[in-house]
Each structure stands twice: as C-alpha cells, then as structure tokens.
N, CA, C, O and CB atoms as a CASP TS submission, in Angstrom:
PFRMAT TS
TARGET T0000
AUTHOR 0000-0000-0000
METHOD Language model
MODEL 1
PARENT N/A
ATOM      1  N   UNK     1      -0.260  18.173  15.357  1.00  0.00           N
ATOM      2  CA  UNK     1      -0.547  18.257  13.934  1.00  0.00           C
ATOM      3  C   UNK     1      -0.617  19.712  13.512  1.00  0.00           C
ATOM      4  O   UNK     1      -0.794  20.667  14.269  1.00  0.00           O
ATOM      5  CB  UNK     1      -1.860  17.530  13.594  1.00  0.00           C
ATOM      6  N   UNK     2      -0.494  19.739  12.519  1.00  0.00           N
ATOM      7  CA  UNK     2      -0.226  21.596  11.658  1.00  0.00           C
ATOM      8  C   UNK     2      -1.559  21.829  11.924  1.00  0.00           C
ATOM      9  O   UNK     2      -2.438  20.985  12.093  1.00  0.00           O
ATOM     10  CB  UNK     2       0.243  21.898   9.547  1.00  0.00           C
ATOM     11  N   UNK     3      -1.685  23.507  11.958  1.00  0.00           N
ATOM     12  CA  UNK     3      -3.039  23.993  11.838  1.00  0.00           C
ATOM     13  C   UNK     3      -3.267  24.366  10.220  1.00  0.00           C
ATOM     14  O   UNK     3      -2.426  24.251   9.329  1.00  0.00           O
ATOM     15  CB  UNK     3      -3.252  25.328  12.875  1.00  0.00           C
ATOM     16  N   UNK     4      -4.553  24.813  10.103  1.00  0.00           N
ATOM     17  CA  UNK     4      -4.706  24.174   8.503  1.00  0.00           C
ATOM     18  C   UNK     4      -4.068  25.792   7.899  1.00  0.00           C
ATOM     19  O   UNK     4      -4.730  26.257   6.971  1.00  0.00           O
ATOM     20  CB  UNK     4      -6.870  23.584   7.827  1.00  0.00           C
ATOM     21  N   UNK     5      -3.017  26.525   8.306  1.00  0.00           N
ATOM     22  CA  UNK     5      -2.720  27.461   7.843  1.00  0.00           C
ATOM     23  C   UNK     5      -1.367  26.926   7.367  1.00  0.00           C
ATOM     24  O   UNK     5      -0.900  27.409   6.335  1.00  0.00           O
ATOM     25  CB  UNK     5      -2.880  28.565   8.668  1.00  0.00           C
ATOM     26  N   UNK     6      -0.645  25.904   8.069  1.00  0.00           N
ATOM     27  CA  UNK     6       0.454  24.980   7.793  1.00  0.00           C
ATOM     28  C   UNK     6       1.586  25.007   8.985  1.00  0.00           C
ATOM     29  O   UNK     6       2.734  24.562   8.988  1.00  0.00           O
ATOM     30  CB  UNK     6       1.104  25.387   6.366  1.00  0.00           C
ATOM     31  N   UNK     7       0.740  25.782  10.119  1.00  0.00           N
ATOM     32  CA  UNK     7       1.931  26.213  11.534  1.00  0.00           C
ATOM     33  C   UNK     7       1.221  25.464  12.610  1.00  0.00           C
ATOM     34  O   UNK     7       0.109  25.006  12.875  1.00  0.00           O
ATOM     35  CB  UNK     7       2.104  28.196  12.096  1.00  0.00           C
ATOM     36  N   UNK     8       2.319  25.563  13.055  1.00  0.00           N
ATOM     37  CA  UNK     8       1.730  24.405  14.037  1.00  0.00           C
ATOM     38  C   UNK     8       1.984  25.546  15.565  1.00  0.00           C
ATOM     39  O   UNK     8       2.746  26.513  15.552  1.00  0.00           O
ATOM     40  CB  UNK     8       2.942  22.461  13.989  1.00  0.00           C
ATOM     41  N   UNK     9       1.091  25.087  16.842  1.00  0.00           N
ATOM     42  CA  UNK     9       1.559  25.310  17.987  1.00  0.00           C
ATOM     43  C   UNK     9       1.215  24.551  19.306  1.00  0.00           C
ATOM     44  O   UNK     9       0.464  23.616  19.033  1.00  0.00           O
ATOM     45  CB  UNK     9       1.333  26.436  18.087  1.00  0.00           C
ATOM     46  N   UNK    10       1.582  24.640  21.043  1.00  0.00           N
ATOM     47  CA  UNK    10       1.173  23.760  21.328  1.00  0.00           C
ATOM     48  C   UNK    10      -0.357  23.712  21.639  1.00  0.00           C
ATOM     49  O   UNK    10      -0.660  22.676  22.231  1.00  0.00           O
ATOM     50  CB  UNK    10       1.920  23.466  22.094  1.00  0.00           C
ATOM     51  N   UNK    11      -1.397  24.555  21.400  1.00  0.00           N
ATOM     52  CA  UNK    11      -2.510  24.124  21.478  1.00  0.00           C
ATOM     53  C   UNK    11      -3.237  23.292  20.337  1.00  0.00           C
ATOM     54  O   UNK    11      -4.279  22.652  20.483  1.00  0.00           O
ATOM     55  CB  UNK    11      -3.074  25.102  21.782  1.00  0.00           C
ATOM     56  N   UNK    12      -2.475  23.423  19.150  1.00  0.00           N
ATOM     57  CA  UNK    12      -3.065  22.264  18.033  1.00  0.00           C
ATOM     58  C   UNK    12      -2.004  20.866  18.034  1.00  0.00           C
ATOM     59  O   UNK    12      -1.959  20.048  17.115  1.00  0.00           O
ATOM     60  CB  UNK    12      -3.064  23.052  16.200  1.00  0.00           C
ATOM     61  N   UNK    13      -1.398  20.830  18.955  1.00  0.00           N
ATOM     62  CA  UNK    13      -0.918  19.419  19.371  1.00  0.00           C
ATOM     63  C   UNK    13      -1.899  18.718  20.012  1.00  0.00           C
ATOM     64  O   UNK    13      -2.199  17.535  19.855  1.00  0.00           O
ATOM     65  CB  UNK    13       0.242  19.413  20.264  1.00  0.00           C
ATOM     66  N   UNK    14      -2.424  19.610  20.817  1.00  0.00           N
ATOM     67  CA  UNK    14      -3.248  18.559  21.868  1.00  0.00           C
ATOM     68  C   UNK    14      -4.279  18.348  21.294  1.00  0.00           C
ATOM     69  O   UNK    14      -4.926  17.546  21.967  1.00  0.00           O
ATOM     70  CB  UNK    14      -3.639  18.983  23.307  1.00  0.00           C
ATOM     71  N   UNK    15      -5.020  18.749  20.028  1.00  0.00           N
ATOM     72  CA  UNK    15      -6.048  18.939  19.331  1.00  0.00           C
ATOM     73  C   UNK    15      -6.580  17.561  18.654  1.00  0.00           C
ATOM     74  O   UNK    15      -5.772  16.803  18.116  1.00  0.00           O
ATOM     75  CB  UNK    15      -5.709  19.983  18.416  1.00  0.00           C
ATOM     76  N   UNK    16      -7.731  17.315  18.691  1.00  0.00           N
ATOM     77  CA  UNK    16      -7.985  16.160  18.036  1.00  0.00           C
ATOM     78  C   UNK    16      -7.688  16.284  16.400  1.00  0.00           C
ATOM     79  O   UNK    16      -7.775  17.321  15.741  1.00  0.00           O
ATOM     80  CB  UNK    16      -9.437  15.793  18.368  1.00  0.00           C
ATOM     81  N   UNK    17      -7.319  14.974  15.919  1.00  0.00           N
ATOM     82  CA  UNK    17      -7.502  15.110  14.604  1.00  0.00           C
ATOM     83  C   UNK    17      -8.668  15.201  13.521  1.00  0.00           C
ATOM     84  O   UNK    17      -9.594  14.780  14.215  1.00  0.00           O
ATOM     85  CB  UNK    17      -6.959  14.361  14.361  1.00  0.00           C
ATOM     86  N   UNK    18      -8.979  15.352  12.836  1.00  0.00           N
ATOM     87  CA  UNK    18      -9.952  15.152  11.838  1.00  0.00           C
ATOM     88  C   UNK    18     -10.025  13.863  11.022  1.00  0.00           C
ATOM     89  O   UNK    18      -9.370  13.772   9.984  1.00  0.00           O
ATOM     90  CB  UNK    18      -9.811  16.156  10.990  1.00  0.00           C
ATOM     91  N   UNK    19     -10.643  13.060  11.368  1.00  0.00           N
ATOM     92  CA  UNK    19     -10.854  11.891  11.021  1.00  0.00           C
ATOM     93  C   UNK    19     -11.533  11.382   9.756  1.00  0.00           C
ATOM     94  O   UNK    19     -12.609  11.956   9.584  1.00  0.00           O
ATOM     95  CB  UNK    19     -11.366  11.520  11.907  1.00  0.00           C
ATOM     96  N   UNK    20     -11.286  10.621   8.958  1.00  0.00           N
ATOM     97  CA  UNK    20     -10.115  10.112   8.968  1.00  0.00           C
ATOM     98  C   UNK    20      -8.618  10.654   8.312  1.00  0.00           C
ATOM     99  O   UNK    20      -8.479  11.571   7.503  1.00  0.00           O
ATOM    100  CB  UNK    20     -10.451   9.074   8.515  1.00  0.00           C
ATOM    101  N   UNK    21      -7.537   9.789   8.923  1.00  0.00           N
ATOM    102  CA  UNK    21      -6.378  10.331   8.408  1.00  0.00           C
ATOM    103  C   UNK    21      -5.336   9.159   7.714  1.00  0.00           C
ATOM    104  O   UNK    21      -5.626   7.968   7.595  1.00  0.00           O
ATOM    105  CB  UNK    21      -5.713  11.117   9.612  1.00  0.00           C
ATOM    106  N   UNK    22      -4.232   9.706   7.348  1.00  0.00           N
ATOM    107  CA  UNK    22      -3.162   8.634   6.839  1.00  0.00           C
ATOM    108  C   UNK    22      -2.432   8.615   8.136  1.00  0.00           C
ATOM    109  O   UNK    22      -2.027   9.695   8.566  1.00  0.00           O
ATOM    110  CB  UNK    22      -2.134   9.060   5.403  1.00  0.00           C
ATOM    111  N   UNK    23      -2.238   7.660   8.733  1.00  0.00           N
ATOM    112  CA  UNK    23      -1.090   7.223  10.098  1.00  0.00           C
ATOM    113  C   UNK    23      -0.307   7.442   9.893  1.00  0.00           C
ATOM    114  O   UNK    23       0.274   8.464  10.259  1.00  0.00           O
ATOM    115  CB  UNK    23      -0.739   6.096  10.638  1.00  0.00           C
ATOM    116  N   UNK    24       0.268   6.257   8.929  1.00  0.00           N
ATOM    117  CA  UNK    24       1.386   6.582   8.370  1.00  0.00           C
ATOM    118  C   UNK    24       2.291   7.647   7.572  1.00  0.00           C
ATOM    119  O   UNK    24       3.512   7.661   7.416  1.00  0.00           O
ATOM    120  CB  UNK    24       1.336   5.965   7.962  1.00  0.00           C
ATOM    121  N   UNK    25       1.324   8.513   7.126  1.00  0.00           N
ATOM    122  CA  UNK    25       2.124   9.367   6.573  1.00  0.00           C
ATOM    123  C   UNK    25       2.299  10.997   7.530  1.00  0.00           C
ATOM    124  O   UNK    25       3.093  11.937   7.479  1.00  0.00           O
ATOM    125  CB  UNK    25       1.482   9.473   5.067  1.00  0.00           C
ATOM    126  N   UNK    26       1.125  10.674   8.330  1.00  0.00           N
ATOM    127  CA  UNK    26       1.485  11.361   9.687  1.00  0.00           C
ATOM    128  C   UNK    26       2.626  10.945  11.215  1.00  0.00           C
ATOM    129  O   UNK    26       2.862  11.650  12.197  1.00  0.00           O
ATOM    130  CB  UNK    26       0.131  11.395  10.175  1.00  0.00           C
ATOM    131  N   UNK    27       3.168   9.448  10.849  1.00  0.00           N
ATOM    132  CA  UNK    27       4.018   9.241  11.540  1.00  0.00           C
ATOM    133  C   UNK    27       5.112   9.601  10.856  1.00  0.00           C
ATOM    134  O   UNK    27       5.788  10.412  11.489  1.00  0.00           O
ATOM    135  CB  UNK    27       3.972   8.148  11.993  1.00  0.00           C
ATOM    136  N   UNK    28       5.651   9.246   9.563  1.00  0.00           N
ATOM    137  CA  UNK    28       6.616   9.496   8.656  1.00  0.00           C
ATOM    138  C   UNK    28       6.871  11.169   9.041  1.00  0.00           C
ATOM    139  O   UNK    28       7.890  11.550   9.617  1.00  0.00           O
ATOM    140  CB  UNK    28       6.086   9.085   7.028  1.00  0.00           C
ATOM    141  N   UNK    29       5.574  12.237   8.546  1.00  0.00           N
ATOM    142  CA  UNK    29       6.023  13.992   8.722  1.00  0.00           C
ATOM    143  C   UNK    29       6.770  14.027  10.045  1.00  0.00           C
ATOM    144  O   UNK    29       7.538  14.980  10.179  1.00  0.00           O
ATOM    145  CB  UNK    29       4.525  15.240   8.862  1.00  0.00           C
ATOM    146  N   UNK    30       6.666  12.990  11.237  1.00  0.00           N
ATOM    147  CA  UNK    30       6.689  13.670  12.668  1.00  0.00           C
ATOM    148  C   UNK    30       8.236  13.046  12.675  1.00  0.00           C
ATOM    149  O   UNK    30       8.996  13.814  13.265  1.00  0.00           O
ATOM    150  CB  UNK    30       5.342  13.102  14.099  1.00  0.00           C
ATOM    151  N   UNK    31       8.948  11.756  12.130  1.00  0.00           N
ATOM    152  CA  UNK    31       9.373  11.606  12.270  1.00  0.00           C
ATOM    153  C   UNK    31      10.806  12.013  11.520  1.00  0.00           C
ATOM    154  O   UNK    31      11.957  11.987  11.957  1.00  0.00           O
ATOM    155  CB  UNK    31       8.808  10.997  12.530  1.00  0.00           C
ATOM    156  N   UNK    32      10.335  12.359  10.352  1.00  0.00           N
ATOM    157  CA  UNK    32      11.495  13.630   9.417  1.00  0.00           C
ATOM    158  C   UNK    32      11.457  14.637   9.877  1.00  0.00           C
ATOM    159  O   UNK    32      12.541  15.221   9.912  1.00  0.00           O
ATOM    160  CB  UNK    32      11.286  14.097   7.928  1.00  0.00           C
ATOM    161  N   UNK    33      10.463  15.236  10.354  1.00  0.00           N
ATOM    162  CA  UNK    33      10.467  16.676  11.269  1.00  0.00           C
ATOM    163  C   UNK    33      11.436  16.303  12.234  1.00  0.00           C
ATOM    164  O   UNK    33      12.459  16.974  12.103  1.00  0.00           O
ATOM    165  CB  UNK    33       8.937  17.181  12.081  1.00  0.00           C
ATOM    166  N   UNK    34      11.494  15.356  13.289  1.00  0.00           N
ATOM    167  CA  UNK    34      12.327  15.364  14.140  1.00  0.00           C
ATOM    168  C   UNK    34      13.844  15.099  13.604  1.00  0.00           C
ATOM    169  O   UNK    34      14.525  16.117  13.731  1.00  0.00           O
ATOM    170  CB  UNK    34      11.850  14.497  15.049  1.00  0.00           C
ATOM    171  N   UNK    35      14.229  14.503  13.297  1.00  0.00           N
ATOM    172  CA  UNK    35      15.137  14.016  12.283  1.00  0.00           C
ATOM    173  C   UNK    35      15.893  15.274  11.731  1.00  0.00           C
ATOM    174  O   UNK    35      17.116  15.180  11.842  1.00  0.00           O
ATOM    175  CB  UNK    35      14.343  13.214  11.123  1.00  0.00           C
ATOM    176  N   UNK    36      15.485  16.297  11.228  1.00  0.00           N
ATOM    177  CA  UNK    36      15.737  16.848  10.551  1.00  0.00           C
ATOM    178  C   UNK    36      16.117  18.611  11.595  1.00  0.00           C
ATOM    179  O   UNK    36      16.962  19.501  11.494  1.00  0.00           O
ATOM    180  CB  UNK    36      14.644  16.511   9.466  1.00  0.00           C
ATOM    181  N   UNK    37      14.903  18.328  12.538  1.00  0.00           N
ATOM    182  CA  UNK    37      15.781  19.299  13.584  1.00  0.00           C
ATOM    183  C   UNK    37      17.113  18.803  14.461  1.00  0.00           C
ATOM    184  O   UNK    37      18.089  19.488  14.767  1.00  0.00           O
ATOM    185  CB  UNK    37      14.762  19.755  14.712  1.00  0.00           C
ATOM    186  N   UNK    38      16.838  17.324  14.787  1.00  0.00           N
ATOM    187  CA  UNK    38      18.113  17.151  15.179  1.00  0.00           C
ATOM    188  C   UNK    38      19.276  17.077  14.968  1.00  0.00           C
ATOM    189  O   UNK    38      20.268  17.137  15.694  1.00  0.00           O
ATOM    190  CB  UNK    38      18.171  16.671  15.453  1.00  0.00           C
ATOM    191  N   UNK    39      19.011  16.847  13.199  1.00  0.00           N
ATOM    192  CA  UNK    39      20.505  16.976  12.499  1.00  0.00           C
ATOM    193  C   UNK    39      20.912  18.735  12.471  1.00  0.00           C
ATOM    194  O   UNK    39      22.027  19.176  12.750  1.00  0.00           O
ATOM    195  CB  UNK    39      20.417  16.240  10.615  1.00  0.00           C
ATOM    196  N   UNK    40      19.877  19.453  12.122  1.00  0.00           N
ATOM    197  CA  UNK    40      20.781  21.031  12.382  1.00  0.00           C
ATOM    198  C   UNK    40      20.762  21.458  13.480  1.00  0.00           C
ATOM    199  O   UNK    40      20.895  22.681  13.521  1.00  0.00           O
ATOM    200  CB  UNK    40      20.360  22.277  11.694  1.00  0.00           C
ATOM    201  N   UNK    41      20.561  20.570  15.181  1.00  0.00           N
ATOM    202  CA  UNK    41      20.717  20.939  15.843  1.00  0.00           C
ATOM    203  C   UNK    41      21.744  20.711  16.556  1.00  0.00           C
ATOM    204  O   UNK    41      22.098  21.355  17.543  1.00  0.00           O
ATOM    205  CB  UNK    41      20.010  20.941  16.076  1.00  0.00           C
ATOM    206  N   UNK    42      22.395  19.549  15.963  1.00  0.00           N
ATOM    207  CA  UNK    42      23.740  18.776  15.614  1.00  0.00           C
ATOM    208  C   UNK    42      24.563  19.525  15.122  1.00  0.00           C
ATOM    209  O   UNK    42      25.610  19.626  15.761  1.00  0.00           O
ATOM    210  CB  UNK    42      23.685  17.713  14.724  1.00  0.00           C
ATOM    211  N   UNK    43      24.451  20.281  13.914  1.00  0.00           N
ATOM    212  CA  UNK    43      25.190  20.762  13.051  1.00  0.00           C
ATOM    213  C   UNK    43      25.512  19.778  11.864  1.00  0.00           C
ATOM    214  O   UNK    43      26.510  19.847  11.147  1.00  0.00           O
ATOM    215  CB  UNK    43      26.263  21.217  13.717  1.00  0.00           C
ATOM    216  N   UNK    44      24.522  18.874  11.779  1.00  0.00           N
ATOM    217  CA  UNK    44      24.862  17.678  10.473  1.00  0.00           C
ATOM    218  C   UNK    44      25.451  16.646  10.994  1.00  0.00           C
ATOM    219  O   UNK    44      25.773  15.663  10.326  1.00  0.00           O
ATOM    220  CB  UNK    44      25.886  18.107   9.243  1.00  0.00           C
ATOM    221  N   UNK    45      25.712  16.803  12.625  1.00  0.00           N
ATOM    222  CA  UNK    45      26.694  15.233  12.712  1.00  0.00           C
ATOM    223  C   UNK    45      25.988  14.149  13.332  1.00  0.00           C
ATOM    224  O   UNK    45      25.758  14.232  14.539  1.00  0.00           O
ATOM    225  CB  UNK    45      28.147  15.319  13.694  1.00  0.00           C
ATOM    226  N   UNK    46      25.649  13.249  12.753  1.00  0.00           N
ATOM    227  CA  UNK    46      24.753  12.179  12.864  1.00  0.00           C
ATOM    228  C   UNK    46      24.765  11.198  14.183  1.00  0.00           C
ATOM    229  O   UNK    46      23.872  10.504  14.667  1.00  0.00           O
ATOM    230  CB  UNK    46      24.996  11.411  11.694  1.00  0.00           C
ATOM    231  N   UNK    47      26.017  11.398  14.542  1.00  0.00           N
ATOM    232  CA  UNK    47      26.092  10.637  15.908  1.00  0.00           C
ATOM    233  C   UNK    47      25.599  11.602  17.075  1.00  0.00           C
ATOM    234  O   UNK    47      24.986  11.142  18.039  1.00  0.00           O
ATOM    235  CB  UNK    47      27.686  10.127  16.230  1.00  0.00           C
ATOM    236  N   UNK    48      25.864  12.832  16.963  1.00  0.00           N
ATOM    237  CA  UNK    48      25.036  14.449  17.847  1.00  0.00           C
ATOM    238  C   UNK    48      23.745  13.945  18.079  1.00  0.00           C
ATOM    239  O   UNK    48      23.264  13.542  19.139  1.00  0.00           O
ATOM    240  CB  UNK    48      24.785  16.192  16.765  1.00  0.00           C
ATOM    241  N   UNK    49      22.911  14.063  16.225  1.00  0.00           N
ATOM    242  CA  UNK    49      21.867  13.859  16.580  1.00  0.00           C
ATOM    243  C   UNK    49      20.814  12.826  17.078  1.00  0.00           C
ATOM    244  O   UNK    49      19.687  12.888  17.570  1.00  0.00           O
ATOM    245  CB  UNK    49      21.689  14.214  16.008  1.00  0.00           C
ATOM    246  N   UNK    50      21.658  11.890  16.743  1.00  0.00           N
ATOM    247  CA  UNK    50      21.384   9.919  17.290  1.00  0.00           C
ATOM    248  C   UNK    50      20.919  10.586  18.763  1.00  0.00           C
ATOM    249  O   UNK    50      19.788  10.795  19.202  1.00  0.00           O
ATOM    250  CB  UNK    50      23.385   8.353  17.443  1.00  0.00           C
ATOM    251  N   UNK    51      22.365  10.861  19.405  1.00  0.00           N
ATOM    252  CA  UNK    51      21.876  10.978  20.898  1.00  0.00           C
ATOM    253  C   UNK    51      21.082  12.132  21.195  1.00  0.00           C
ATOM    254  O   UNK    51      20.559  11.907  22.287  1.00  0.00           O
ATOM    255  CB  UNK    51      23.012  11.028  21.860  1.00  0.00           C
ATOM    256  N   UNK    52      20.676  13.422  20.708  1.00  0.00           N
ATOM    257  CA  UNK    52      19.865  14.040  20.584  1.00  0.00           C
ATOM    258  C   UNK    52      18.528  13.161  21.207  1.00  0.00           C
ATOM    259  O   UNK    52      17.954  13.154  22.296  1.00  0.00           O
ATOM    260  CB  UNK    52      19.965  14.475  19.279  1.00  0.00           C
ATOM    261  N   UNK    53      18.360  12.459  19.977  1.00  0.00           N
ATOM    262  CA  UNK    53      17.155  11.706  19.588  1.00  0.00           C
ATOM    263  C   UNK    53      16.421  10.449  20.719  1.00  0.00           C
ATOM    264  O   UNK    53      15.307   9.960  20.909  1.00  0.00           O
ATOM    265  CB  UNK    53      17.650  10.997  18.195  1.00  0.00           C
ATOM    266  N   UNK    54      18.017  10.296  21.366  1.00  0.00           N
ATOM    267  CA  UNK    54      17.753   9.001  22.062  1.00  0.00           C
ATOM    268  C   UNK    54      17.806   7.898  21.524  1.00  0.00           C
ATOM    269  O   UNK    54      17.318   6.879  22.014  1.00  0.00           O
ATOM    270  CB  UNK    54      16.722   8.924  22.540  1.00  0.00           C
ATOM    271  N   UNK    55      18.529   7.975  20.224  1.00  0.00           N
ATOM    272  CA  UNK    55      18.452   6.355  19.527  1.00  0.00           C
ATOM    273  C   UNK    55      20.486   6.218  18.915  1.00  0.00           C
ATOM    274  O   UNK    55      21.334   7.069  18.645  1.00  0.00           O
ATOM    275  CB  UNK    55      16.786   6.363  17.536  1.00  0.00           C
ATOM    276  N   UNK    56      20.483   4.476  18.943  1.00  0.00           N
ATOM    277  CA  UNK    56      21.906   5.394  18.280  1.00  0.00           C
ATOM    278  C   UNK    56      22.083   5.106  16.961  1.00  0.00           C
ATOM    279  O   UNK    56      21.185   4.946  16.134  1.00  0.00           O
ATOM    280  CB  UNK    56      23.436   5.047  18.950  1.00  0.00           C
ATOM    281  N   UNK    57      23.375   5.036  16.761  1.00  0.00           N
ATOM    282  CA  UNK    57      24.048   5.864  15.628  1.00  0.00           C
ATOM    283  C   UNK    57      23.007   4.842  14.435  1.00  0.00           C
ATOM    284  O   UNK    57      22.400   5.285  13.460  1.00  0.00           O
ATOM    285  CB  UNK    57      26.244   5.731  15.529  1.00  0.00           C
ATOM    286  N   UNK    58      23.049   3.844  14.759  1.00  0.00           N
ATOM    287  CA  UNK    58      23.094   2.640  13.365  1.00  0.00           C
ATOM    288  C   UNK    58      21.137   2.680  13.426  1.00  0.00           C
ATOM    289  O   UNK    58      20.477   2.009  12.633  1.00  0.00           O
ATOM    290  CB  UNK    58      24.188   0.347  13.912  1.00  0.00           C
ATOM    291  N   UNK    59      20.577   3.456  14.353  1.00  0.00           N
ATOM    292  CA  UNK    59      19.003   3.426  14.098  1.00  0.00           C
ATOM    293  C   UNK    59      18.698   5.009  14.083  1.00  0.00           C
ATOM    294  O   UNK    59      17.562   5.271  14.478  1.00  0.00           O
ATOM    295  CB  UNK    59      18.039   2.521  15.419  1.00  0.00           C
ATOM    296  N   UNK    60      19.264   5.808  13.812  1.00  0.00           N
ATOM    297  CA  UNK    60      19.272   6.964  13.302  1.00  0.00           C
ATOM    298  C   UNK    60      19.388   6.753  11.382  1.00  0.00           C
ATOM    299  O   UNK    60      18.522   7.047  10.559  1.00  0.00           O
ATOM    300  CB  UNK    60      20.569   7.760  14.130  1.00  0.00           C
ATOM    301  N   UNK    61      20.840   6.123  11.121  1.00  0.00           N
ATOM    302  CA  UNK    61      21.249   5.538   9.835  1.00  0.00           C
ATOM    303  C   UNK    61      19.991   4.964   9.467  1.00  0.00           C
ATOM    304  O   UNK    61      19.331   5.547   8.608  1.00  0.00           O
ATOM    305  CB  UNK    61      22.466   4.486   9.868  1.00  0.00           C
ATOM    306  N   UNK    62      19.551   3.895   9.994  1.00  0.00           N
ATOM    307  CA  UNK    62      18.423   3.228   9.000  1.00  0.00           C
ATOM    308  C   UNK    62      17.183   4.266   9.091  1.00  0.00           C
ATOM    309  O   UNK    62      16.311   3.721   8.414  1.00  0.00           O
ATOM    310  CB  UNK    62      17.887   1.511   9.551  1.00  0.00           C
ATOM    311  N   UNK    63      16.741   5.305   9.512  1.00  0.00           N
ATOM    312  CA  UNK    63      15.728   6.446   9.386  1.00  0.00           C
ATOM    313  C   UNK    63      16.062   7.219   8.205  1.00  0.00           C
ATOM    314  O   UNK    63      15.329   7.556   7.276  1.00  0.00           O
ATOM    315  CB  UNK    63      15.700   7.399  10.630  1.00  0.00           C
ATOM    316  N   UNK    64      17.550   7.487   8.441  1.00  0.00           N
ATOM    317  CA  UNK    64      17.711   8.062   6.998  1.00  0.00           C
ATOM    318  C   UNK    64      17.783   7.751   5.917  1.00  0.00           C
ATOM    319  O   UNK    64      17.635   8.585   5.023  1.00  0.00           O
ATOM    320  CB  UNK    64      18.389   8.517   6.816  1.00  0.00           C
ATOM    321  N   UNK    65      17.960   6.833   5.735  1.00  0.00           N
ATOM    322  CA  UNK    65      18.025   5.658   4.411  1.00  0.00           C
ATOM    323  C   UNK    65      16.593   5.469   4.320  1.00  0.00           C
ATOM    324  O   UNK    65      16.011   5.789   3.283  1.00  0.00           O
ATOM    325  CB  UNK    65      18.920   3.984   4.697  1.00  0.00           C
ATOM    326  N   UNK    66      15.813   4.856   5.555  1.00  0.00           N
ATOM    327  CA  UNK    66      13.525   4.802   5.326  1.00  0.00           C
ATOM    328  C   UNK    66      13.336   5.298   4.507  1.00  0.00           C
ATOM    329  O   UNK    66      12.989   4.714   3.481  1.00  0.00           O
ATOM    330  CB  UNK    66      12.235   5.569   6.307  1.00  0.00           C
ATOM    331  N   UNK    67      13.561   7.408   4.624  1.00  0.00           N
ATOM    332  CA  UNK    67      13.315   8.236   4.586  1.00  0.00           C
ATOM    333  C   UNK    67      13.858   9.158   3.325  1.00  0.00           C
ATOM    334  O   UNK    67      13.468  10.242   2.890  1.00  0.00           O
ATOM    335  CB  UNK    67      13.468   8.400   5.640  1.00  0.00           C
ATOM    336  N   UNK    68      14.957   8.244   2.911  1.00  0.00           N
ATOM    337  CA  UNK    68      15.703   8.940   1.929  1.00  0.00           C
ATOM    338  C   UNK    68      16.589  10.114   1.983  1.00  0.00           C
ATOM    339  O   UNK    68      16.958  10.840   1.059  1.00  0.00           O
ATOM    340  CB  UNK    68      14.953   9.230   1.192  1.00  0.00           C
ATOM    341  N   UNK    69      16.941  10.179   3.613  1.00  0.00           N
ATOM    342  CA  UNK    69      17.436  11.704   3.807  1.00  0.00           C
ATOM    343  C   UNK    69      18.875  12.082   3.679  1.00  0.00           C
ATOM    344  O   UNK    69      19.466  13.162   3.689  1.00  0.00           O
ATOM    345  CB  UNK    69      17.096  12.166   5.156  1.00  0.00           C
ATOM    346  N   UNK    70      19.444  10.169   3.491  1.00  0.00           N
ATOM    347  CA  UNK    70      20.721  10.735   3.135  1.00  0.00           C
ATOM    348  C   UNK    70      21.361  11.578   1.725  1.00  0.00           C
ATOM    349  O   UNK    70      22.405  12.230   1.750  1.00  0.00           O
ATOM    350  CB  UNK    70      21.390   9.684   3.279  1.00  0.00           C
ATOM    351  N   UNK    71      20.716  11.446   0.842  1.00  0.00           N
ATOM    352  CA  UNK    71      21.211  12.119   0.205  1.00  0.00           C
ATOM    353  C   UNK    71      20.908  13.877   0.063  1.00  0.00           C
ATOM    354  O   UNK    71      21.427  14.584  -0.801  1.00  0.00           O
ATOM    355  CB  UNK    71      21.059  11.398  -0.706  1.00  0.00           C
ATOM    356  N   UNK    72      20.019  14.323   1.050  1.00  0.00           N
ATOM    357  CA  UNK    72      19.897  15.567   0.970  1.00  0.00           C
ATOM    358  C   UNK    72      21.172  16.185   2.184  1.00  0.00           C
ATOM    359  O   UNK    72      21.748  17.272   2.138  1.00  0.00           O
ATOM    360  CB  UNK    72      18.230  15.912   1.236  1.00  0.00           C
ATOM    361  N   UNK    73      21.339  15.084   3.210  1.00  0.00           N
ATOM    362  CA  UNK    73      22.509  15.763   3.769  1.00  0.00           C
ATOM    363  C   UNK    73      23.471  15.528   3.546  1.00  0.00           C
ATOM    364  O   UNK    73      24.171  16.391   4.077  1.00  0.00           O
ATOM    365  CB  UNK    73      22.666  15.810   4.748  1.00  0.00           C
ATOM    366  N   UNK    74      24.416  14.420   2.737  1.00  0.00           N
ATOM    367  CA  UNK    74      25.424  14.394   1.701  1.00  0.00           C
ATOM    368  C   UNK    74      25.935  15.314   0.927  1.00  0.00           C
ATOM    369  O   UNK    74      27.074  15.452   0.482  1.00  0.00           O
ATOM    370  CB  UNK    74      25.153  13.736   0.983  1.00  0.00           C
ATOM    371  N   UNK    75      24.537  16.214   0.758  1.00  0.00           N
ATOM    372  CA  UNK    75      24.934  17.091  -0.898  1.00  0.00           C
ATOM    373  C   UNK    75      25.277  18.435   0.120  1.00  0.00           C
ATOM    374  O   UNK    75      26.300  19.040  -0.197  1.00  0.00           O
ATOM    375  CB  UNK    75      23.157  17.428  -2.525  1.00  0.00           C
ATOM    376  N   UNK    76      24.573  18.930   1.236  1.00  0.00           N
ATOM    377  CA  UNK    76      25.181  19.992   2.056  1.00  0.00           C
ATOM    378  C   UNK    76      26.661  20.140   2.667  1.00  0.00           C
ATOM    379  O   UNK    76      26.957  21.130   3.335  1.00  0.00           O
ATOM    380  CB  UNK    76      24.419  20.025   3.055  1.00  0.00           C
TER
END
C-alpha cells in the first residue's frame, strides 16, 4: 500500500494497513497498477502483457473493459 506521502516501497508493502479500509477499491488500484505496467512494459500489446501477467489474452480483455482502460489505450 502507498505511504501516506503517495510512494510506495518494499517496506510499506509488508506494512499493516490502517483499518478500516475499502477492499475493493484497494484491489481495483493494485490491479490497474499492474495492468497498466504491463501494458508499457509490453509496449501497448495486449497479448505481451496477458502473458506478462500470467493470464491470457481474453482475461486481460475483460480487466480492461472492468476497468475502463480500453479506451485510454485506444486513444495512444
């Protein structure tokens, strides 16, 4: 989780949270965060980052659509 400056590192990973929290909207940040490094670590190509990710192509697709992310990498 971010430190409350908004950076994160690995000693505030292992860190407990502050209770209480939103799950969900802390699973959602972790999971567009990832998402979103794997596509520019891809270079934008969605099947790269599928396997990046460990998932494939057509459950990568439905993350981005969850998430709404296709249209921010469409427009790049």
């Amino acid at each position: 989780l971010p430190v409350a400056d908004g950076t994160s590192n690995d000693a505030s990973a292992n860190a407990r949270p502050n209770f209480p929290i939103d799950f969900k909207d802390c699973v959602q940040r972790f999971e567009t965060d990832l998402i979103q490094e794997s596509m520019e670590a891809a270079r934008f190509n969605q099947r790269k980052a599928a396997e990046l990710l460990g998932v494939t192509y057509h459950q990568l697709r439905g993350y981005l659509k969850k998430y709404d992310l296709l249209a921010s990498q469409d427009d790049s």
